[in-house]
C-alpha positions, 0 to 999 in steps of 0.5 A: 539324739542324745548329746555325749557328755563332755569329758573334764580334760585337763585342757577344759578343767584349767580353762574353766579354772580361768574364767572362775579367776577372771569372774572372781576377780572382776568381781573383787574390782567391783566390791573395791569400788563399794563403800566400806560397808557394802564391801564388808557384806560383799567379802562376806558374800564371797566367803561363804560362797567359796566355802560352800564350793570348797567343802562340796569338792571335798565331799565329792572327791571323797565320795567318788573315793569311797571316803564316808564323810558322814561324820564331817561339818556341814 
């Protein structure tokens, strides 16, 4: 039996939202504890990843629009 995709509700979409603040900012907790170093590396680790995270959202809204991005960064 194949499993029914599960449907993005508003409901599923701010929950998951949720969790993605909470783990980021458990994540940010921690980093805070590092030393001035680390938590440069660590801050920088993050930004990327939530740029890559950002940009791919972008590309994929557009996408599903219709929007050539093939012309954008990255």
């Amino acid at each position: 039996m194949i499993p029914e995709p599960i449907e993005e509700t508003p409901a599923t979409t701010a929950s998951a939202g949720a969790d993605d603040a909470s783990a980021l900012l458990s994540r940010l907790r921690v980093i805070e504890d590092q030393p001035l170093e680390s938590r440069a590396a660590a801050f920088a680790q993050i930004h990327d990843q939530l740029q890559v995270t950002l940009e791919g959202s972008v590309r994929e809204r557009n996408r599903d629009r219709g929007v050539d991005t093939s012309n954008t960064h990255g």
